[in-house]
C-alpha positions, 0 to 999 in steps of 0.5 A: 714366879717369873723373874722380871726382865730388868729394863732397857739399860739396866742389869743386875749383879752380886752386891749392886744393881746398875739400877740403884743408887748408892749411899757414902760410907767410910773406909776407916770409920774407927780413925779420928779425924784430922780435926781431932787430931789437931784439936780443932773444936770450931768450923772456923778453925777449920776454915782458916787452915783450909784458906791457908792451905789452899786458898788464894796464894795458900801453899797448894796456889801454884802462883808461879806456874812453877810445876812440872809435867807428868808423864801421863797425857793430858787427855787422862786428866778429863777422863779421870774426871769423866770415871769420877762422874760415872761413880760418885756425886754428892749433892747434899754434905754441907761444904761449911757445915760442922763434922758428921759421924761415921753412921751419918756419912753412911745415910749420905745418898751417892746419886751415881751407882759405884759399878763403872756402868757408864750411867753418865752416858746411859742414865736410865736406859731408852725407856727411863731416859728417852731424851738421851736417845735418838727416837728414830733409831733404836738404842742410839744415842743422841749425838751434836747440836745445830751449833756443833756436830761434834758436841754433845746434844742440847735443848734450845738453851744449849743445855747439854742432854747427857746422863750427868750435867757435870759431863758439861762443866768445861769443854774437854769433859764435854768433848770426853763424854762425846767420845763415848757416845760415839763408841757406843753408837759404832759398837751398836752395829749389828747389835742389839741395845743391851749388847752394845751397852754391855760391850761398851762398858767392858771396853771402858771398864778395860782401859780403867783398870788396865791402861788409867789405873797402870798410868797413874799408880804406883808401880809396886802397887799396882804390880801388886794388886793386879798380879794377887787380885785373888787377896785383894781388895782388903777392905770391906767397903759395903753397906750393911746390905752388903752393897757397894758404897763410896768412901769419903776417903776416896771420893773427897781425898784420894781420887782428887788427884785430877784436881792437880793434874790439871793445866791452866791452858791446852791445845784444842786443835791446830788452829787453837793452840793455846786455850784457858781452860774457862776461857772468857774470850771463847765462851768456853766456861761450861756448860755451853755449846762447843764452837765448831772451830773448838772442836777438840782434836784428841791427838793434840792431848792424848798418844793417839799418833806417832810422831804427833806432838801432844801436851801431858798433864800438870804433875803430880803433887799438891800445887793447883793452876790458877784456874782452879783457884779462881772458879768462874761464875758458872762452876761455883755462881756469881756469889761465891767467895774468893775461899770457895772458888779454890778447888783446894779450899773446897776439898780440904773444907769438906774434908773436914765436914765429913770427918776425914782422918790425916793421911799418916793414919791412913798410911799406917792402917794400910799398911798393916793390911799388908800394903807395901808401903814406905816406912816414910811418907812425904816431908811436908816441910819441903812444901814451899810456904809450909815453914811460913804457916805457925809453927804451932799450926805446922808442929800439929799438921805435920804429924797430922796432915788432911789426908788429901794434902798428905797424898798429894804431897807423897805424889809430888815427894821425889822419893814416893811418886816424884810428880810422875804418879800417885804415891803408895797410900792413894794408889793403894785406895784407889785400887781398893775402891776400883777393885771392889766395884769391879768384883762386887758387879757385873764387870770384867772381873766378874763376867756374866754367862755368856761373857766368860773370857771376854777380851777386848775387841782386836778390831778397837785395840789394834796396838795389842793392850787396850788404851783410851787412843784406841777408842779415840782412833776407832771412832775417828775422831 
């Protein structure tokens, strides 16, 4: 029997289908949970550590404004947010709920496909998706607004019309997402949909691995994982199927990362050089149109210029701005606690929900898979406020820290990733988690016929390795 032509936007590949949703999983469903470790037996125990932890003026509140930068511009922040939403989204764990099992994580429905197919820029493809595309022009995606030529397209609501609504949720994920729908419509030149969408996602799945990961990783890591590809990645990370799922380690913990990296302000452009991220007095709180006049100019974020002054990312460490301490109103509703407008809080509370284990555990498990991984990992009492926590609570989270404090704290630690990038631990899953997608589906690590020794287009990555700037200066923005 004939097989069925896959529709328009869609492909199929060893291990997963660009068509089908995912489901959660664990990456070490025999450890203990941080909770159990420490002996916590309520939800409200849990809820106060976390408020402690990372709630309003809690250890990780940078108050003072008292954390450095990285070395990575700030322009990698939202795309490490964009990526995030290309593979995961979670719309049914409960953030106050009580402990799930291994085996009920793994029934918990992941609305993206794990395989970097950009489905936040594509949905389903033109036929599955026809409000995505331009109906006038086959295969290219509807760009700008009547407000603002360089946003994303909305309704007469101003609700923007992108494959993922998170694409929205503050102005430079917004003006992200408008760079890769530009980059396909210049890739769509002489090519058909498929040709273009699939050359679309090479480039992007290029600058993951080879730019974003090489930026934000440990270097030893890195070095190691991508000069031995052939013994990674170490972990099974499938469903009983055999198709990829998401790791609750990674997507509650460890790719959280971004959360710190971010600024309480940037540059949008010359004119605007000093912005909140949700700015009350712009209108920019997400999900709303992009003024023209804020229209982001990339060069004032990313190395898209020499001798063009850009802003880098807040470090790497456990300190969060004060803007994501105080959510506004159209990220988290009006009704929301003061507790649950902390990103922080909300991590380490789900954290606890799904049952996620300390980060020394994970550290070791690791470990023992052959990772080069310090023989110490971070010194927690040097986290301002830790010594001022109860000495009972501390004497417990110091030999049992929440994984995703304990990897934000080994970024920040002067002797593991000094607030410049990832520690050992996170990157190692990071890189287990990106690995696995990228060889389980059709990607540039596992090329389909008639793709063998593709590289990167010369004409897009004219300064030789393939950076994001590129995409940036290729559709001249």
């Amino acid at each position: 029997m004939k097989k069925a032509k896959p529709m328009h936007g869609t492909s199929k590949a060893k291990g997963c289908s660009h068509a089908r949703l995912g489901s959660f999983c664990k990456m070490f469903p025999k450890l203990k949970s941080w909770a159990d470790e420490c002996e916590i037996t309520e939800q409200c125990e849990a809820a106060e550590i976390a408020a402690a932890l990372g709630g309003g003026n809690g250890i990780m509140h940078d108050t003072n404004s008292s954390s450095g930068d990285s070395d990575v511009p700030a322009a990698y922040t939202f795309f490490a947010q964009f990526v995030d939403h290309d593979v995961t989204l979670d719309t049914t764990s409960n953030l106050h709920g009580n402990p799930i099992s291994s085996k009920e994580v793994g029934h918990l429905p992941n609305l993206r496909s794990a395989s970097l197919d950009l489905d936040c820029v594509y949905g389903f493809g033109p036929e599955a998706s026809p409000f995505l595309y331009d109906q006038r022009q086959a295969g290219r995606l509807l760009v700008g607004n009547e407000v603002n030529k360089n946003d994303v397209p909305r309704n007469t609501d101003g609700t923007a019309l992108i494959g993922d609504p998170r694409n929205d949720e503050n102005l430079f994920i917004s003006q992200m997402q408008l760079l890769f729908l530009k980059f396909h419509n210049r890739r769509l030149i002489g090519r058909s949909f498929e040709e273009a969408q699939m050359d679309a996602r090479f480039h992007y799945q290029w600058i993951v691995l080879h730019d974003f990961l090489k930026r934000i990783c440990d270097e030893n890591i890195y070095n190691q994982v991508i000069g031995h590809l052939d013994s990674f990645p170490k972990f099974d990370i499938k469903d009983k199927c055999g198709r990829v799922c998401m790791p609750v380690e990674f997507s509650v913990a460890a790719y959280r990362f971004g959360h710190t990296l971010v600024r309480s302000h940037y540059p949008v452009n010359g004119e605007y050089p000093v912005v909140d991220l949700f700015d009350e007095r712009f209108g920019t709180e997400g999900f709303s149109a992009v003024p023209d006049d804020l229209t982001v100019d990339w060069r004032f974020l990313l190395d898209v210029e020499p001798c063009h002054d850009y802003v880098n990312s807040k470090a790497f460490d456990h300190l969060f701005a004060d803007e994501l301490v105080r959510l506004p109103d159209p990220v988290v509703g009006r009704f929301a606690s003061d507790n649950d407008r902390s990103l922080a809080f909300r991590n380490l509370l789900r954290a606890y929900a799904l049952g996620l284990p300390s980060g020394q555990t994970v550290a070791q498990e690791i470990k023992a898979k052959g990772y080069a991984i310090p023989a110490h990992g971070p010194d927690m009492s040097k986290l301002s406020g830790w010594k001022c926590l109860d000495p009972a609570l501390r004497k417990k989270l110091t030999h049992a820290t929440p994984l995703f404090l304990y990897l934000m704290a080994e970024a920040g630690d002067k002797n593991l990733g000094n607030g410049k990038r990832l520690g050992p631990v996170g990157s190692a899953i990071l890189l287990e988690v990106f690995i696995t997608m990228l060889k389980e589906c059709e990607s540039i690590l596992n090329l389909p016929k008639g793709y063998k020794g593709w590289k990167p287009d010369k004409c897009v990555a004219k300064g030789g390795e393939l950076t994001l700037a590129d995409i940036v200066r290729y559709v001249g923005n």
